[in-house]
C-alpha positions as CSV (number, residue, x, y, z in Angstrom):
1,X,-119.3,-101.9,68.0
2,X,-122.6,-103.3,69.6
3,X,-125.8,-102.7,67.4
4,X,-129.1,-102.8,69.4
5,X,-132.2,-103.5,67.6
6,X,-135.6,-102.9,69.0
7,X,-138.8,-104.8,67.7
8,X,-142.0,-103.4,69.9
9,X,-145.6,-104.4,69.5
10,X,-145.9,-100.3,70.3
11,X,-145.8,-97.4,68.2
12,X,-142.2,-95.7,68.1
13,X,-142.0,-91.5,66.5
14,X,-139.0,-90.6,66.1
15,X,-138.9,-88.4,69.4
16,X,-138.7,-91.5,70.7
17,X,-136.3,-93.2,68.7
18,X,-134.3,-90.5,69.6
19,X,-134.9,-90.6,73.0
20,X,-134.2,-94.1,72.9
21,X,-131.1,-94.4,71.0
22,X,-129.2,-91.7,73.0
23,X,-130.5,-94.0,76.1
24,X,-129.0,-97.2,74.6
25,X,-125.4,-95.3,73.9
26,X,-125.6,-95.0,77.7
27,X,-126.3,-98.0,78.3
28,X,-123.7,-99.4,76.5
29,X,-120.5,-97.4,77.6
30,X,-122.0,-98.3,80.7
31,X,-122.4,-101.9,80.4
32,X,-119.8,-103.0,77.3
33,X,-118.0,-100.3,77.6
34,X,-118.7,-99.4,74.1
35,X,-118.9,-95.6,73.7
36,X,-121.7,-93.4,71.5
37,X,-118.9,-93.5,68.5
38,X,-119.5,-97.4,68.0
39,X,-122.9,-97.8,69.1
40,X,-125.7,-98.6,66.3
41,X,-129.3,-98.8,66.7
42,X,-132.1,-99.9,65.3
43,X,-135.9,-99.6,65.5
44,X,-139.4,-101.2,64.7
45,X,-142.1,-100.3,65.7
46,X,-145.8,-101.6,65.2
47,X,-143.8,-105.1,64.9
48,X,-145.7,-107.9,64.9
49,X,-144.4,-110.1,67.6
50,X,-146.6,-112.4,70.1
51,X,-146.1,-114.1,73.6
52,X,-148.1,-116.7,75.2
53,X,-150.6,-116.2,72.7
54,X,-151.4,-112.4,73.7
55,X,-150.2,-109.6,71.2
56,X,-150.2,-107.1,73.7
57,X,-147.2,-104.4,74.8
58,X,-144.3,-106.6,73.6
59,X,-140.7,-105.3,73.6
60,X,-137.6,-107.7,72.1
61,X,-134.1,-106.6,72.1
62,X,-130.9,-107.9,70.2
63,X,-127.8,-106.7,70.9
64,X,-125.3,-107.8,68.4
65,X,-121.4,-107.0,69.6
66,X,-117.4,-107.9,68.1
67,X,-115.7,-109.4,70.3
68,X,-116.7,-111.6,73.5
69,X,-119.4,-110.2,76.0
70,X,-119.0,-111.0,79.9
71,X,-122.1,-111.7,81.9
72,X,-121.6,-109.5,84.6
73,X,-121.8,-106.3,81.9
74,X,-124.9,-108.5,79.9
75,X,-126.7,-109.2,83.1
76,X,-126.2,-105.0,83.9
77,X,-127.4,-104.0,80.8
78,X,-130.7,-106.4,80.5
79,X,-131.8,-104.9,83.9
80,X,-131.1,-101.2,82.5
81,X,-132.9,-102.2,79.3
82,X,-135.8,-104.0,80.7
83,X,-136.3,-101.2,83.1
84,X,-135.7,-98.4,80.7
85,X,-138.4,-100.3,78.5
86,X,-140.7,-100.7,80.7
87,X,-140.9,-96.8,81.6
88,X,-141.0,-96.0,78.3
89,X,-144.2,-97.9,77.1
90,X,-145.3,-99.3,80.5
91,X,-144.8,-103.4,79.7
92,X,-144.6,-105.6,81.9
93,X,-141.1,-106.8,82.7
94,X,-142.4,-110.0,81.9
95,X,-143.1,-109.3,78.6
96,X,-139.3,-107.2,77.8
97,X,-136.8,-110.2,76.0
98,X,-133.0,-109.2,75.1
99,X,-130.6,-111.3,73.6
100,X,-126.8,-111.1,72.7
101,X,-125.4,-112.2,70.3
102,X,-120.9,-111.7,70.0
103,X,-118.7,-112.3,67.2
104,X,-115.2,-112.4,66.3
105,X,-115.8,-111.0,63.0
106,X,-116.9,-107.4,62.3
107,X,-117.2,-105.6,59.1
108,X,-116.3,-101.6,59.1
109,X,-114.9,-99.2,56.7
110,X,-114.1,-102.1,54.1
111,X,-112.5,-104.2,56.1
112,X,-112.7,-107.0,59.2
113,X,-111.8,-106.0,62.7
């Protein structure tokens, strides 16, 4: 049950949320093999996030996920995201950051996985 969260320096309606959210399901089967079912996400935009002293285009991703993540399927899904990203708003690469966080402990339905 990943849940990606998106913090952007840019402006995000909810056509693009949208967009974006049914992008990141993708993404994630692909990558974690995690279908749309168990896939969460979450946005802000208009953060206010800055890099190397500039507050331009800035895009930073979590992905949060129970159980252990392998770095072949992280490694696949930072190059999808970054490049997804990166279309979308037109950042730099340079500027995309995604991190991963996994857990062995995951609250659902009123209980622990």
């Amino acid at each position: 049950m990943p849940f990606i969260n998106l913090k952007t320096t840019e402006e995000l309606p909810q056509e693009a949320k949208d967009r974006l959210a049914s992008e990141f399901c993708l993404i994630a089967q692909d990558c974690l093999g995690k279908g749309e079912a168990w896939v969460m996400c979450g946005f802000e935009g208009g953060a206010s996030l800055n890099f190397r002293g500039s507050a331009d285009s800035i895009c930073y991703v979590e992905v949060k996920a129970y159980g252990s993540l392998s770095s072949n399927g992280t490694n696949a899904m930072t190059g999808r995201l970054t490049s997804l990203l990166s279309s979308e708003f037109g950042i730099s690469p340079d500027r995309i950051y995604v991190s991963y966080f996994d857990t062995p402990n995951w609250g659902w339905n009123g209980s622990n996985f």
